[in-house]
C-alpha positions as CSV (number, residue, x, y, z in Angstrom):
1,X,38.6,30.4,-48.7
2,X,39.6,26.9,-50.1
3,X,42.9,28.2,-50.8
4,X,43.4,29.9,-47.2
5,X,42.6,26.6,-45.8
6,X,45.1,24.5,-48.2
7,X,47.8,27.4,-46.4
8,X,47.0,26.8,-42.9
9,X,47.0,23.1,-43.5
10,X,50.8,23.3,-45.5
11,X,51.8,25.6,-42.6
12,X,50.1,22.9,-39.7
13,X,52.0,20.5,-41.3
14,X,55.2,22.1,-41.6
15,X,54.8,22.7,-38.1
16,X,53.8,19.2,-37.1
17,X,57.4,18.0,-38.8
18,X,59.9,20.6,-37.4
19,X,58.9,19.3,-34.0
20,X,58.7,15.8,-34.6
21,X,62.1,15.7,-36.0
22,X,63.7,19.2,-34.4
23,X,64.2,20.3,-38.2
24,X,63.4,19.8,-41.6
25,X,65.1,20.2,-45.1
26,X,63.5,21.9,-48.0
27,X,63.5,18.4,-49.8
28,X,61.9,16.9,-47.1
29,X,59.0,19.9,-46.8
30,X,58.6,19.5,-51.0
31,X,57.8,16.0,-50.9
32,X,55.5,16.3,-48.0
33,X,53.4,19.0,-49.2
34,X,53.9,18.8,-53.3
35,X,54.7,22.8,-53.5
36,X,57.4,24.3,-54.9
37,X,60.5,24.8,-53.5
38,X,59.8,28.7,-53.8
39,X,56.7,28.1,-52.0
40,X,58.3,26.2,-49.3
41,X,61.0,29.0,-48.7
42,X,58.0,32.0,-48.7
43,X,55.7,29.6,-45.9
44,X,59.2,29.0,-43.8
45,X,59.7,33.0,-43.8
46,X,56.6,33.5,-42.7
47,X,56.0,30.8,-40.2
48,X,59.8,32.4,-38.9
49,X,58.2,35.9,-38.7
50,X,55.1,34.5,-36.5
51,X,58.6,32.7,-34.2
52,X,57.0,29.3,-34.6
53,X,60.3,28.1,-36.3
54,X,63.7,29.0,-37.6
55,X,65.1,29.0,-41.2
56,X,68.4,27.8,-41.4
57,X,70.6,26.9,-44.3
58,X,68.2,24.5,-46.5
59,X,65.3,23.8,-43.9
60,X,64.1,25.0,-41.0
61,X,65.1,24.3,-36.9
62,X,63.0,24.5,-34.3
63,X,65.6,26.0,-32.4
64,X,67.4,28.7,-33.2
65,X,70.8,27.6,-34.9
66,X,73.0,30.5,-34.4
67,X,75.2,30.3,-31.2
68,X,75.4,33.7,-29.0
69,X,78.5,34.5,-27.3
70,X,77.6,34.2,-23.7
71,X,80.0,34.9,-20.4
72,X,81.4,31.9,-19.1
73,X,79.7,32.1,-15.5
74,X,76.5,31.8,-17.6
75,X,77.7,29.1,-19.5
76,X,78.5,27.2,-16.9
77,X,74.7,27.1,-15.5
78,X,73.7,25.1,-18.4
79,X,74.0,21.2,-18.2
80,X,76.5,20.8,-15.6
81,X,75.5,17.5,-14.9
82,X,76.2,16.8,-18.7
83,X,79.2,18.8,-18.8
84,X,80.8,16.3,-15.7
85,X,79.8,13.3,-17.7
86,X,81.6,14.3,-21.3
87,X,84.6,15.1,-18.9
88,X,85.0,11.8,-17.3
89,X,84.6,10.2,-20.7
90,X,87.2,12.9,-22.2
91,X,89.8,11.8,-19.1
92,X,89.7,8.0,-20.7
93,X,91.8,9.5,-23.8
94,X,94.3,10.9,-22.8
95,X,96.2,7.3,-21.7
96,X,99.8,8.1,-22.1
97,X,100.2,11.4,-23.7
98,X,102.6,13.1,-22.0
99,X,101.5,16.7,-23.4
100,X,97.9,17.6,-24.1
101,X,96.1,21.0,-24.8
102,X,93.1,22.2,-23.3
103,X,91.1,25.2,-24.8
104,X,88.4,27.6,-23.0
105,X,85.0,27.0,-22.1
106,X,83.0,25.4,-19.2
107,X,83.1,22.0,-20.8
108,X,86.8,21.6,-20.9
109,X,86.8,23.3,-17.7
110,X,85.2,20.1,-16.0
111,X,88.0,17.7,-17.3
112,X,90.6,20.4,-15.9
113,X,88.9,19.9,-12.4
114,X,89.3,15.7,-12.7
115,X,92.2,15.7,-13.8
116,X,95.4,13.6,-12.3
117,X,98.7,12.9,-13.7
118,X,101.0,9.7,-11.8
119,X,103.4,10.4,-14.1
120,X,104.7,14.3,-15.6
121,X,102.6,15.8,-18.0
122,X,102.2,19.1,-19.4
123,X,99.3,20.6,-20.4
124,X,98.9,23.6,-22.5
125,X,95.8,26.3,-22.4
126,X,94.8,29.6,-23.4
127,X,92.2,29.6,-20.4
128,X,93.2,31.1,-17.2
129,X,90.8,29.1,-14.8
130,X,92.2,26.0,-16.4
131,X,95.4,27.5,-15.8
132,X,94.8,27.9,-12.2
133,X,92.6,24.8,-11.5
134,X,96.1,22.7,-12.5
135,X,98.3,24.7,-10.9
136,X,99.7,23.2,-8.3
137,X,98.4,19.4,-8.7
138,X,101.0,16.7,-8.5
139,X,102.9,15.8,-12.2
140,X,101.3,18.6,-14.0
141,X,103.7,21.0,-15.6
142,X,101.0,24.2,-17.0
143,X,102.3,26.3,-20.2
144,X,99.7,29.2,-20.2
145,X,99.6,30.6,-23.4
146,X,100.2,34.6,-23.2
147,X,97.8,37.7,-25.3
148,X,95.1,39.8,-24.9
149,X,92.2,38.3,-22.2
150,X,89.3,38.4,-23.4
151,X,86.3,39.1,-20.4
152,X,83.8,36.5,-21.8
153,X,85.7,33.6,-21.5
154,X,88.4,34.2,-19.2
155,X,90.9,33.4,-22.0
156,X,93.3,34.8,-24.3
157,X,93.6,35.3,-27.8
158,X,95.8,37.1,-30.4
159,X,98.9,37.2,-31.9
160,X,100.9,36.4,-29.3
161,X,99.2,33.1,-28.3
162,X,99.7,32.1,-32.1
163,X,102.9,33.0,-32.4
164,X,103.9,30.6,-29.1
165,X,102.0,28.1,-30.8
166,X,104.0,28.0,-34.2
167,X,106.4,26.0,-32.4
168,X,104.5,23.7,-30.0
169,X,103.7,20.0,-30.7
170,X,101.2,17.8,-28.5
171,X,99.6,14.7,-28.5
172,X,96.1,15.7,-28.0
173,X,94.1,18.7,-27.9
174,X,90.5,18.7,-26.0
175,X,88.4,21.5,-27.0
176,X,84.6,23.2,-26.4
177,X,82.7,24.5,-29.6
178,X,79.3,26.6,-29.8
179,X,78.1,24.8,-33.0
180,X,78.4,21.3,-34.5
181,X,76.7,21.5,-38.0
182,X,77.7,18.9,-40.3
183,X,77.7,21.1,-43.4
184,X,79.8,24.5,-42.0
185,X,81.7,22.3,-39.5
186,X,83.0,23.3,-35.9
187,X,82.5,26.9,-35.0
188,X,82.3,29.0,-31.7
189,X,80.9,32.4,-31.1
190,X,83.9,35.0,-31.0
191,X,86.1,35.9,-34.1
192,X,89.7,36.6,-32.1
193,X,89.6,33.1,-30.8
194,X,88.5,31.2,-33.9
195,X,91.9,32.3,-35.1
196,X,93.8,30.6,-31.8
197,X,91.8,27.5,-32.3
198,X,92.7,26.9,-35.9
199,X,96.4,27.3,-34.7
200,X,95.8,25.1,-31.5
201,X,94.4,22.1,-34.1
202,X,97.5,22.1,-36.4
203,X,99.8,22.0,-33.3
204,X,98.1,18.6,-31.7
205,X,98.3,15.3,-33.3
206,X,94.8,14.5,-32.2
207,X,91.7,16.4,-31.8
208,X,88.1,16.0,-29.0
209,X,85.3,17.6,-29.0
210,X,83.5,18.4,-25.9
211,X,80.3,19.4,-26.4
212,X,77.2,19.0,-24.7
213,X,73.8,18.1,-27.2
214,X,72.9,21.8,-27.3
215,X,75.4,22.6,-29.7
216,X,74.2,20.3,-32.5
217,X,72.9,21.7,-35.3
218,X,74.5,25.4,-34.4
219,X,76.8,27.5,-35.8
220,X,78.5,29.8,-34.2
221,X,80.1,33.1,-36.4
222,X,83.9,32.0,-36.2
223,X,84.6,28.6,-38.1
224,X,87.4,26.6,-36.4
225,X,87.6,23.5,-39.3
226,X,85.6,21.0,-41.1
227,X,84.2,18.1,-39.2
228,X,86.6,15.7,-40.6
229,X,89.4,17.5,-39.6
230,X,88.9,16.1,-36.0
231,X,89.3,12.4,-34.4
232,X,86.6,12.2,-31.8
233,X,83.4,14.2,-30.5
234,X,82.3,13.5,-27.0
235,X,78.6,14.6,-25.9
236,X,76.1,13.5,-23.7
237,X,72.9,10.7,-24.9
238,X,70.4,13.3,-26.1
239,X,72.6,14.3,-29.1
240,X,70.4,13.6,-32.4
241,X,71.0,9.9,-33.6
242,X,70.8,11.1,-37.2
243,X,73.8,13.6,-36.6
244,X,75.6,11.2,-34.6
245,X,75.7,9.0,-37.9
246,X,76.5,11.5,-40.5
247,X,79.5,12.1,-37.8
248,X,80.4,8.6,-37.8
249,X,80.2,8.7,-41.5
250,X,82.5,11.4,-42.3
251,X,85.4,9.5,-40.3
252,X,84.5,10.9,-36.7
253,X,84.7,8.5,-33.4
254,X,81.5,9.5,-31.7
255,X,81.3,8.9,-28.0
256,X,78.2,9.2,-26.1
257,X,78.3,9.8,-22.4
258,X,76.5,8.2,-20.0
């Protein structure tokens, strides 16, 4: 009975630190409840299997760190208020580029919709409602990247998106991600257009991140590049502070929208 107590209590406490802090390393749970490592791992599994937690790579989350790939009209019902703030702080970088790139998602989406040009400026996207929100608005010259659309995202992806891309330069690239995890990097949710995004990075001279605090700590299944391979990550004030700094720390300009 003594020893089915000691468990409850070790698994009450594991508990009591995944929420406090949103997650927990296996480092962290060791020193807290001097057990094993192997110990820590079997309680996680099984505090997983009652869904009190999730185990993620070295630790545990209390929400679950794998991104889904969702349709953009869903997308867009979550944070909107959020997503309008990252844009306006997004708009404030783009000074005098006179080409810029701007991938799919609902986050990107709202710095399409804001943006003005008094002077030309062409802007390149895979996204077909980015397309058609700048069509049309006075100085801005659209390239819409050409390939297979993919229902999802509105967007397209493949070959022939890549290949146009091969011999494209631009100042700055603003793009969405489904996960920001500071050990796999930035990922979204689809395969097909991870491939377009790696391209998309090596043809702008400068990279943003737009992405709203849900996608901290995530990963998503395709992997677009390391975290330091980007300039700047804009998000909104409830990001994790702790993240924010190991950002910071790997080169990163972090900007917090308020």
């Amino acid at each position: 009975m003594a020893i089915m107590r000691n468990i409850t209590k070790r698994h009450e406490s594991i508990i009591k630190l995944v929420k406090a802090n949103g997650s927990a390393t296996i480092p962290e749970l060791i020193e807290m409840t001097k057990v094993s490592g192997v110990t820590i791992r079997k309680d996680l599994k099984f505090l997983e299997d009652k869904n009190l937690l999730f185990c993620t790579r070295g630790g545990a989350s209390l929400t679950n760190p794998y991104a889904n790939d969702r349709p953009i009209v869903e997308k867009a019902l979550i944070n909107p208020d959020k997503k309008q703030k990252i844009a306006k702080a997004a708009l404030e970088l783009i000074k005098d580029n006179d080409s810029i790139m701007i991938g799919s998602g609902t986050t990107v989406f709202e710095l399409a919709k804001i943006l003005q040009s008094s002077y030309p400026l062409t802007v390149i996207t895979p996204a077909i409602k980015i397309a058609l929100e700048l069509n049309g608005k006075s100085g801005i010259e659209v390239l819409q990247l050409g390939g297979l659309v993919r229902p999802n995202s509105s967007s397209v992806a493949g070959i022939h998106a890549e290949n146009v891309l091969e011999n494209i330069s631009c100042g700055m690239l603003f793009l969405g991600v489904d996960g920001i995890d500071i050990d796999f990097g930035l990922s979204i949710s689809n395969l097909a257009e991870a491939g377009l995004n790696q391209k998309m990075i090596k043809s702008a001279q400068s990279v943003a991140i737009l992405a709203d605090s849900t996608k901290f700590g995530k990963r998503g299944i395709g992997k677009i590049c390391d975290i330091g391979d980007v300039q700047y990550i804009i998000t909104d004030e409830d990001a994790p502070p702790l993240l924010i700094k190991q950002l910071e720390k790997k080169g990163v300009k972090v900007i917090v929208a308020f």
